[in-house]
ZAPA-966769 format. One record per residue (C-alpha): residue in three letters; x, y, z. Coordinates in nm, 4 decimals, padded with zeros to 6 digits, always signed. Example, Ala and Ser with C-alpha at 12.3 -4.5 7.8 and 13.67 -1.06 7.14 Angstrom:
% ZAPA-966769
{"ala"; {+01.2300; -00.4500; +00.7800}}
{"ser"; {+01.3670; -00.1060; +00.7140}}
END
This chain:
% ZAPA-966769
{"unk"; {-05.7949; +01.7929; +03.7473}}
{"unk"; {-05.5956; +01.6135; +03.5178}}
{"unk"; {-05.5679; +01.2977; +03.7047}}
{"unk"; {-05.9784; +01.2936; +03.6624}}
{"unk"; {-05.9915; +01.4145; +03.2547}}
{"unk"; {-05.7102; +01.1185; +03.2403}}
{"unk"; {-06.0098; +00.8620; +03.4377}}
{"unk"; {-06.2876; +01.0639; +03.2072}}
{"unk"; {-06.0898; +00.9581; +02.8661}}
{"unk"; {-06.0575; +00.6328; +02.9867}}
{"unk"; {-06.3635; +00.5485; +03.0176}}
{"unk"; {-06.4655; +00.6917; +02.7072}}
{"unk"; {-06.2239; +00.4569; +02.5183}}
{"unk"; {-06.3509; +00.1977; +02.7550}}
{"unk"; {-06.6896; +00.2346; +02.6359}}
{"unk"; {-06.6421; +00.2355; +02.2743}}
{"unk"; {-06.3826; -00.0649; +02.3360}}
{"unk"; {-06.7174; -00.2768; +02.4641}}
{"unk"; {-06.9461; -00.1662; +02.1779}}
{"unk"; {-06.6988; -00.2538; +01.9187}}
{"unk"; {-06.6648; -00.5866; +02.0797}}
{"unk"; {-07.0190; -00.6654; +02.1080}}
{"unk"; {-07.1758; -00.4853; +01.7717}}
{"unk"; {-06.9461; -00.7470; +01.6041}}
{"unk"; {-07.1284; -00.9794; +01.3359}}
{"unk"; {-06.9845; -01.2595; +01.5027}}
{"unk"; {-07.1679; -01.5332; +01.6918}}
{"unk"; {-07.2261; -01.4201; +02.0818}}
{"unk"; {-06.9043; -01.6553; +02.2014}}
{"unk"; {-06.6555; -01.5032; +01.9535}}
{"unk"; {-06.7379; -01.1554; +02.1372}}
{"unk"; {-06.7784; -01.3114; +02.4652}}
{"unk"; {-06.3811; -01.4113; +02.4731}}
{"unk"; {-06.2760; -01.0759; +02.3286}}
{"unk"; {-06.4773; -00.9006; +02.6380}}
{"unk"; {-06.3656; -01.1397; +02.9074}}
{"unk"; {-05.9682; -01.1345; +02.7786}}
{"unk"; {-06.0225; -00.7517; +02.7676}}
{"unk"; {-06.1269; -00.7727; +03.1517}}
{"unk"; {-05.8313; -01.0065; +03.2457}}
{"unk"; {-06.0969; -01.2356; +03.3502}}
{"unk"; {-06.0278; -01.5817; +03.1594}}
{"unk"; {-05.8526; -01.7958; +03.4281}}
{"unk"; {-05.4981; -01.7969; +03.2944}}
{"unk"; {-05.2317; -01.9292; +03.5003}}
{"unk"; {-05.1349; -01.5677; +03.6204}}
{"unk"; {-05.4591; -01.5679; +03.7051}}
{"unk"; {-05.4770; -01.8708; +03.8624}}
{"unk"; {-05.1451; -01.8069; +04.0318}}
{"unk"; {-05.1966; -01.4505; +04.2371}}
{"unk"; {-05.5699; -01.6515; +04.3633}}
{"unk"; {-05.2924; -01.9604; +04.5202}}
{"unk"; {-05.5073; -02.2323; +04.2381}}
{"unk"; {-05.2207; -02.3033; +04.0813}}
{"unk"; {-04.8205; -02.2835; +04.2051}}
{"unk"; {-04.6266; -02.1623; +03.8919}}
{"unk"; {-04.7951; -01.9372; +03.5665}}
{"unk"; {-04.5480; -02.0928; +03.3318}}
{"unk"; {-04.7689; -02.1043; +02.9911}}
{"unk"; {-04.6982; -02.4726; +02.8569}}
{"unk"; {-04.7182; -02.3512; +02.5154}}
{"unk"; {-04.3342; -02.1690; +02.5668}}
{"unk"; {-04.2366; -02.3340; +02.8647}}
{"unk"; {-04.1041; -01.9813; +02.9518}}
{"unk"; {-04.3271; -01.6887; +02.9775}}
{"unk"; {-04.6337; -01.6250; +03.2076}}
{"unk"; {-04.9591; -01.7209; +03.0660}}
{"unk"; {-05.0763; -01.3894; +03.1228}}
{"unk"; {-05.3994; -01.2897; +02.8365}}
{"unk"; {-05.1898; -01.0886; +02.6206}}
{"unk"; {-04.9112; -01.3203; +02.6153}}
{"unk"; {-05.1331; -01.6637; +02.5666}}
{"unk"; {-05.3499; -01.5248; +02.3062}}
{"unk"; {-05.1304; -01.2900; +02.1202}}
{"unk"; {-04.7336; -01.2145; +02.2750}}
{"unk"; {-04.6071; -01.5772; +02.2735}}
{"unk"; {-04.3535; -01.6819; +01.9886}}
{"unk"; {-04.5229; -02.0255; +01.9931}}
{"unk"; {-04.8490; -01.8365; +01.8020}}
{"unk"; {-04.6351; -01.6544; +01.5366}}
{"unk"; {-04.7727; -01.9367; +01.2774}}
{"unk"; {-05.1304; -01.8118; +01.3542}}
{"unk"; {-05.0345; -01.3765; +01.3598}}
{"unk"; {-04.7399; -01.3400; +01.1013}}
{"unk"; {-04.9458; -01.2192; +00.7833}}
{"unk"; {-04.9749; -00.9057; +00.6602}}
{"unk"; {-05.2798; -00.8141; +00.8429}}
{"unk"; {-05.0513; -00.8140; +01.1748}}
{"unk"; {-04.7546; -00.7114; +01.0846}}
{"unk"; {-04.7507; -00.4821; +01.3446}}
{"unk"; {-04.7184; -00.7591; +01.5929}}
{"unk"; {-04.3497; -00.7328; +01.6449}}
{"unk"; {-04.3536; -00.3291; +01.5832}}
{"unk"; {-04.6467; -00.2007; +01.8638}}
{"unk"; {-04.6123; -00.2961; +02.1845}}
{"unk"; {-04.9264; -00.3198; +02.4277}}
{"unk"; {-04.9728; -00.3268; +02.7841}}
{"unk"; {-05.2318; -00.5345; +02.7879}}
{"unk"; {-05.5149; -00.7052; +02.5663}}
{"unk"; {-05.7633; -00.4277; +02.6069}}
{"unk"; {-05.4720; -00.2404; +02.4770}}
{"unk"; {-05.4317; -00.4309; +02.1559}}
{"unk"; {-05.7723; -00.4422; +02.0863}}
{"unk"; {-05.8723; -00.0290; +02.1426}}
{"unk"; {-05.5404; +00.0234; +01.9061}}
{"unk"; {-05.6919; -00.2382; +01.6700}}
{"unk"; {-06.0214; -00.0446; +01.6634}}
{"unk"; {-05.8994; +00.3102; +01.6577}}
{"unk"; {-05.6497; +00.1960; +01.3377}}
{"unk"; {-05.9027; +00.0117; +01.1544}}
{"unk"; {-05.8441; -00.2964; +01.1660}}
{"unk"; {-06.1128; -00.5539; +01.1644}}
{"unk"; {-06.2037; -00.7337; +01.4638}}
{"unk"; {-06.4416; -00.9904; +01.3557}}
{"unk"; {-06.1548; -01.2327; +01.1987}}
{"unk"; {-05.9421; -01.1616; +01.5170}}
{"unk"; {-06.2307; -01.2548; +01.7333}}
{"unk"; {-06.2308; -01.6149; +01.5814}}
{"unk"; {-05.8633; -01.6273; +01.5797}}
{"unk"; {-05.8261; -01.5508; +01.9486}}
{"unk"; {-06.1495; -01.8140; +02.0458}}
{"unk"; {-05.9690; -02.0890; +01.8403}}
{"unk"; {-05.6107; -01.9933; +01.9923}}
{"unk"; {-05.8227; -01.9965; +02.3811}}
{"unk"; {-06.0434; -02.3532; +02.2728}}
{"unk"; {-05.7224; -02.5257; +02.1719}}
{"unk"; {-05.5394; -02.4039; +02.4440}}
{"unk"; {-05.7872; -02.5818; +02.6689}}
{"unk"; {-05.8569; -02.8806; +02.5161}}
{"unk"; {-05.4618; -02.9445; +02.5046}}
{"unk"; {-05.4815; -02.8522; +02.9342}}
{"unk"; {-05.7740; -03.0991; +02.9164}}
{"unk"; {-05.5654; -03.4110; +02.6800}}
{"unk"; {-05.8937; -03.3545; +02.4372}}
{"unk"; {-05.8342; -03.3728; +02.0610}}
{"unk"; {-05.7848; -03.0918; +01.9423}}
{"unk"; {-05.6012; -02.8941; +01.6257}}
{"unk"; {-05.2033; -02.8282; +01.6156}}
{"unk"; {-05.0931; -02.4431; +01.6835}}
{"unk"; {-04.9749; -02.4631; +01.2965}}
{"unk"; {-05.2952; -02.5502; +01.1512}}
{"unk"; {-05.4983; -02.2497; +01.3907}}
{"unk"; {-05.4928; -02.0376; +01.1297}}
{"unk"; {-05.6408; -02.2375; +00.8448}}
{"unk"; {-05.9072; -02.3284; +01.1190}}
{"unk"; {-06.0149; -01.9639; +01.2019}}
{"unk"; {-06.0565; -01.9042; +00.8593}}
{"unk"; {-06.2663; -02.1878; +00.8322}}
{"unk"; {-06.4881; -02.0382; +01.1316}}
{"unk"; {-06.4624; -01.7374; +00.9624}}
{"unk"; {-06.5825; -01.8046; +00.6293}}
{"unk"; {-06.9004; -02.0432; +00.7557}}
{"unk"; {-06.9751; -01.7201; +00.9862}}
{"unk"; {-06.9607; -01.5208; +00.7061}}
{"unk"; {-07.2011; -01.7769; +00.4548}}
{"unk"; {-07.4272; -01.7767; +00.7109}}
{"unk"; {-07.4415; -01.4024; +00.7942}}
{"unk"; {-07.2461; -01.2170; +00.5437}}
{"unk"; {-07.1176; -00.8902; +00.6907}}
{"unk"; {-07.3524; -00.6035; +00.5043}}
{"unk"; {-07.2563; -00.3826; +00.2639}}
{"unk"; {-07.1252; -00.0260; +00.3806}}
{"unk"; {-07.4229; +00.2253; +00.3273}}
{"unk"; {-07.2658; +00.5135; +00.0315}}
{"unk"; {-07.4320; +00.8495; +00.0666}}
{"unk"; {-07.6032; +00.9298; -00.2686}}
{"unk"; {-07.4134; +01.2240; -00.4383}}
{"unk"; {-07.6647; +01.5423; -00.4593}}
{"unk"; {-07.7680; +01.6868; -00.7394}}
{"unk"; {-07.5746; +01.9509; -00.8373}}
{"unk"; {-07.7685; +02.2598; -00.9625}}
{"unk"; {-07.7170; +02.3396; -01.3511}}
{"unk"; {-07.7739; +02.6915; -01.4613}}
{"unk"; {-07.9383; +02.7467; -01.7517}}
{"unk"; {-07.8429; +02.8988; -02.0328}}
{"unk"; {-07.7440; +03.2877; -02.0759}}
{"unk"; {-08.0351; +03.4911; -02.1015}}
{"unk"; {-08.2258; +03.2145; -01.9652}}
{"unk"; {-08.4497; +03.1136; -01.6726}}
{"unk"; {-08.4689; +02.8382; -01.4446}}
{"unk"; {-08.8099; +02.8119; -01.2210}}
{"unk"; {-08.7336; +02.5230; -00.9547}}
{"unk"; {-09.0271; +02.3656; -00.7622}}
{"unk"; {-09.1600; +02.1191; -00.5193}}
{"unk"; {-09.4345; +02.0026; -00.3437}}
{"unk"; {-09.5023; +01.8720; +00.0352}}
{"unk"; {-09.8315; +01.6663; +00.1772}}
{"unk"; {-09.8697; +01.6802; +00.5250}}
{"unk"; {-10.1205; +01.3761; +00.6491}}
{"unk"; {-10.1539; +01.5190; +00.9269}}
{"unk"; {-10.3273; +01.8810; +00.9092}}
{"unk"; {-10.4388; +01.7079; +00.5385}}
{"unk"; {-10.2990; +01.9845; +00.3611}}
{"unk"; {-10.0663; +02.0784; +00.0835}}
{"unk"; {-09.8016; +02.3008; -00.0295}}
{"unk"; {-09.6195; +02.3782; -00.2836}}
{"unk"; {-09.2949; +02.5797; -00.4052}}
{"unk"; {-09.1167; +02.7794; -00.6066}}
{"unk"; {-08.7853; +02.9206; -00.6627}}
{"unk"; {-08.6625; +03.1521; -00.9971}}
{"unk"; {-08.2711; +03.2036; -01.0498}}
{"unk"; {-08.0988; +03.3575; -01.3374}}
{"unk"; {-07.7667; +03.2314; -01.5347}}
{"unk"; {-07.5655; +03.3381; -01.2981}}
{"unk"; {-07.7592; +03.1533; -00.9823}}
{"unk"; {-07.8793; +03.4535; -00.8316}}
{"unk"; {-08.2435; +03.4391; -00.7367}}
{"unk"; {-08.5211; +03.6302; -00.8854}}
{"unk"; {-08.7860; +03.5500; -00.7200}}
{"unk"; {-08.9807; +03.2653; -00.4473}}
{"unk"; {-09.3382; +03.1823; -00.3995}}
{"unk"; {-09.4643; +02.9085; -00.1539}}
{"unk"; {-09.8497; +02.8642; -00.1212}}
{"unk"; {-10.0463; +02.6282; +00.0976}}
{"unk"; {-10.3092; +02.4043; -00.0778}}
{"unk"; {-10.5954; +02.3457; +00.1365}}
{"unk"; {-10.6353; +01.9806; +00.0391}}
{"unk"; {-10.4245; +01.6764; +00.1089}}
{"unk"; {-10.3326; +01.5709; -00.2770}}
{"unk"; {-10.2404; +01.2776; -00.3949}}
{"unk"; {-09.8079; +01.3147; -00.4304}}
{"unk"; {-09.8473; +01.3407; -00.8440}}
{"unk"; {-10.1253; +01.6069; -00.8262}}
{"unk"; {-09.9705; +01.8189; -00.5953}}
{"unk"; {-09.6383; +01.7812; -00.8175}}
{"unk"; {-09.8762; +01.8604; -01.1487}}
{"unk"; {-09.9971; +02.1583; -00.9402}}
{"unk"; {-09.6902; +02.2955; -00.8470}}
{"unk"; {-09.5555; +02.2580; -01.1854}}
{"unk"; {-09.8574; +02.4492; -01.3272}}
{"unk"; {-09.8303; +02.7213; -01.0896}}
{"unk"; {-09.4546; +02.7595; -01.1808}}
{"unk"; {-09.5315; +02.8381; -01.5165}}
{"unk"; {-09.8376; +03.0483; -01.4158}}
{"unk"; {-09.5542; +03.2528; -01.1339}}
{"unk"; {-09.3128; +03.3156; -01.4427}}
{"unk"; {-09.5323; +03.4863; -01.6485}}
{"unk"; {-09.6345; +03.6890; -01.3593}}
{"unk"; {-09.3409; +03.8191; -01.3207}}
{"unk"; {-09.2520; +03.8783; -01.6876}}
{"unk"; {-08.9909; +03.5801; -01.7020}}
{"unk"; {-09.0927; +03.5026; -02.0528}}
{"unk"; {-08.8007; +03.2079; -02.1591}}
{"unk"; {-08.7427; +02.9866; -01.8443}}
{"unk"; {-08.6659; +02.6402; -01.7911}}
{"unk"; {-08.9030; +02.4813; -01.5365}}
{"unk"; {-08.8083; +02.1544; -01.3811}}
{"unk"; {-08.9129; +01.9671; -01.0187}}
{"unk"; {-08.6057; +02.0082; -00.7656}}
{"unk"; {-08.6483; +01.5396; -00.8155}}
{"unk"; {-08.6463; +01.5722; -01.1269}}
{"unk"; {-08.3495; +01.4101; -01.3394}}
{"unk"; {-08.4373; +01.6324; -01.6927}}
{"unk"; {-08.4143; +01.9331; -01.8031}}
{"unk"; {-08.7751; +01.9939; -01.7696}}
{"unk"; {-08.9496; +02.1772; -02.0751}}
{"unk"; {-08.8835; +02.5563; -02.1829}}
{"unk"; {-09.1662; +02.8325; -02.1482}}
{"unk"; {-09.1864; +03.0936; -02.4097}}
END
């Protein structure tokens, strides 16, 4: 039983691993890197080695350690020029088991993956232009060219705005010996019909009386909110509220007083 939750969790962190990585507002071959490193399926030379490609998965960057994914794009000492800033200075602190590993702790601590997704591209592209004598950029100037990447990305797309939830209105009670008649109206297009309501609460908040009454006519929104504000005041007198406040439950005044 526990050996299958253990396989259920898994592949729950899997999954969310895989739509972090490709929800990212990064162009599709940032994203494809992250998801193939995170499959140990880029042909490093560990890779290359347990398949009999290649003799020896020395990375040439160290001339000491296996290029294994973790250790190419991220481990090796070589790459400290490009990781030692304060947005990873957990590098030498956490220790991973893999690069799947780094990136689900990355995602479940908060840290943003759409600058490390260029960062880890450049670190692979120079990596193989080097294995293929191409031109390409020196390990210490990586870092200035991610940002580079990262800031046309960004002037191109810029990453959106976080969505705030709007604060509700809070409900103000009205003053002692005072009223407050709330209401509302609703169209539906539908049935073409109309409602409206009504709610009456004292100073202290306790309620005093509700009305809601269909309206057998699809009004325009402002005539159903006229109507509902006339039948408010037509509901308090009913009931012998004689000093009320009366205001829509949108409404951002204090509405007007009945005497």
């Amino acid at each position: 039983m526990e050996t299958g939750a253990e396989e259920g969790s898994q592949s729950n962190l899997d999954k969310q691993i895989w739509k972090s990585i490709w929800s990212l507002d990064v162009p599709n071959k940032y994203k494809n890197l992250l998801w193939r490193a995170c499959r140990e399926s880029l042909p490093t030379k560990s890779n290359l080695t347990r398949k009999a490609i290649i003799p020896t998965p020395t990375y040439d960057r160290c001339a000491s350690m296996a290029e294994d994914t973790l250790h190419s794009l991220w481990g090796c000492s070589g790459l400290n020029v490009v990781w030692d800033d304060d947005r990873r200075s957990f590098r030498l602190r956490e220790v991973f088991a893999d690069f799947k590993h780094l990136c689900g702790w990355l995602m479940e601590n908060g840290k943003p993956l759409e600058l490390f997704a260029v960062q880890v591209w450049c670190i692979w592209h120079q990596r193989n232009q080097s294995r293929l004598q191409h031109p390409c950029c020196l390990t210490k100037d990586l870092k200035q060219a991610a940002h580079e990447r990262w800031d046309e990305i960004r002037s191109v797309n810029p990453l959106p705005n976080p969505i705030r939830p709007q604060p509700k209105p809070k409900w103000k009670a009205p003053p002692l010996n005072k009223y407050k008649i709330k209401y509302d109206g609703a169209i539906s297009n539908a049935d073409y019909k109309a409602g409206i309501g009504m709610v009456v609460r004292d100073c202290n908040g306790e309620v005093m009386a509700s009305l809601i009454q269909q309206l057998e006519q699809a009004y325009q929104p402002v005539e159903v909110e006229a109507i509902a504000a006339c039948k408010a005041v037509e509901f308090g007198s009913e009931i012998g509220v004689d000093c009320a406040i009366v205001e829509g439950f949108r409404s951002d005044s204090e509405g007007f007083e009945e005497h």
